[in-house]
N, C-alpha and C positions, 0 to 999 in steps of 0.2 A: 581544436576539437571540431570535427564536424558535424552535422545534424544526424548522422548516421551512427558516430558513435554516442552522443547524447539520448535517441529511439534506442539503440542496443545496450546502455547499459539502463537505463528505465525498464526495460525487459528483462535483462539478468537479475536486477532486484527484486522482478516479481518473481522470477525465476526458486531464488534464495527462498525468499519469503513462503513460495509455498511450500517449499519441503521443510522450513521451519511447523507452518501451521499442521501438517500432518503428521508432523514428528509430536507436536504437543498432545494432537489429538489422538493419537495414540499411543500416549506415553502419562498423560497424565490421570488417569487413576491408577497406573501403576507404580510411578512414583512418590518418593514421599515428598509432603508438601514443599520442603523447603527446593529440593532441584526440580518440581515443577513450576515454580514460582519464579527461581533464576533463569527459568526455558522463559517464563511471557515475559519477565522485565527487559531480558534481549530481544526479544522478538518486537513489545512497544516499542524500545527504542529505535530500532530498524526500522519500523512503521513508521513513526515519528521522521525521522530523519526522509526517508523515500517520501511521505505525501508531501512534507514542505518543502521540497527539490521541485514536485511537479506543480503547487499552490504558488510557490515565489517560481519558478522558471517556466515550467512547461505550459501551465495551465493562462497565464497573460500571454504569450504567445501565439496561445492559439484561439484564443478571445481577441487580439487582435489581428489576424491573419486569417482566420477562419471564421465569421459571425453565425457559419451556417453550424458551427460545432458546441456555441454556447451553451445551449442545453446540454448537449450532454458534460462537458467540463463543471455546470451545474450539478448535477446528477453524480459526479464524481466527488465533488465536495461535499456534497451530504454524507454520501459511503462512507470516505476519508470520518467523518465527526461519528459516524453508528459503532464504526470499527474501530476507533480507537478508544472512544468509549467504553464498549465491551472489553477488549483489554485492562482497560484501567481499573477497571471494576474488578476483573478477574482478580487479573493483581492481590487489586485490595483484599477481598475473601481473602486469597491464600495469606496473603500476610498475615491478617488479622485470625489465622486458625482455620478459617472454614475448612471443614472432609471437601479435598479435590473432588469427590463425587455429585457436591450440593453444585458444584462448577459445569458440570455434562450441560443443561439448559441454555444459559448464561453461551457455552462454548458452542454449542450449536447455532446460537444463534447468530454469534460471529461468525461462524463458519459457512454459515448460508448468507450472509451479508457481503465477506471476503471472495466470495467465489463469485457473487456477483458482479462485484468491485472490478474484479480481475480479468473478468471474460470484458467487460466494456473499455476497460482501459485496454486489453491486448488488441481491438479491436479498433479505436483508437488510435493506439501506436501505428498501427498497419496502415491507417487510413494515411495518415502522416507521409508517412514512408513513401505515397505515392503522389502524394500532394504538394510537399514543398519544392521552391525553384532553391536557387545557388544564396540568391539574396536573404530569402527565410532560412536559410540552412546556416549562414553566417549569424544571423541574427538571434537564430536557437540557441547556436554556440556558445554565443557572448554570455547569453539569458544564465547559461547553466554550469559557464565553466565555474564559478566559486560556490559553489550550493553543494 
């Protein structure tokens, strides 16, 4: 795998990811609780999976190859913890009953959190893209092929 396809599929995840979140965001107070509740448990778990891919692969990479990006890979770990956060809670409501509607708050808030998340990571990636030699490109590779 080369660094090109490890940036390209980090983008097609976000890709996925957001037509999930605006699928939910406009689907859940129209559905009933229980297939709005099966929409975010996929959705965490996608989230879940995609942040600890770039928390264990992408994000020591570029803390180490990059010192001038640590803040922001900072900044990106806090996201990661608001946004999943917000999910989980979500979650929780619907499980536990709560009207999908007491959820609008709660989902907004993610939703301006996630978009933020997403505009600095594609940003991020791109910066990448123009930044790494043959040797970090190999060394991405390694980072990410089992994640």
């Amino acid at each position: 795998m080369t660094v090109e396809d490890a940036l390209e599929e980090l983008s097609h995840d976000h890709e996925d990811l957001n037509r999930q979140v605006l699928d939910i965001g406009a689907r859940l107070v129209s559905d009933e609780p229980a297939a709005s509740n099966a929409r975010l448990v996929e959705l965490r778990e996608q989230l879940f999976l995609h942040f600890a891919r770039e928390e264990e692969g992408l994000f020591p990479f570029v803390v180490d190859h990059f010192p001038d990006l640590v803040d922001r890979v900072r900044q990106m770990e806090t996201a990661h913890d608001a946004i999943c956060g917000a999910v989980a809670r979500m979650c929780h409501m619907l499980a536990a009953g709560t009207n999908p509607l007491a959820l609008t708050p709660v989902f907004e808030r993610f939703e301006l959190a996630y978009a933020g998340h997403a505009k600095v990571e594609a940003e991020l990636l791109f910066s990448l893209r123009k930044r790494v030699d043959a040797d970090q490109r190999l060394a991405l590779a390694e980072l990410v092929r089992d994640l």
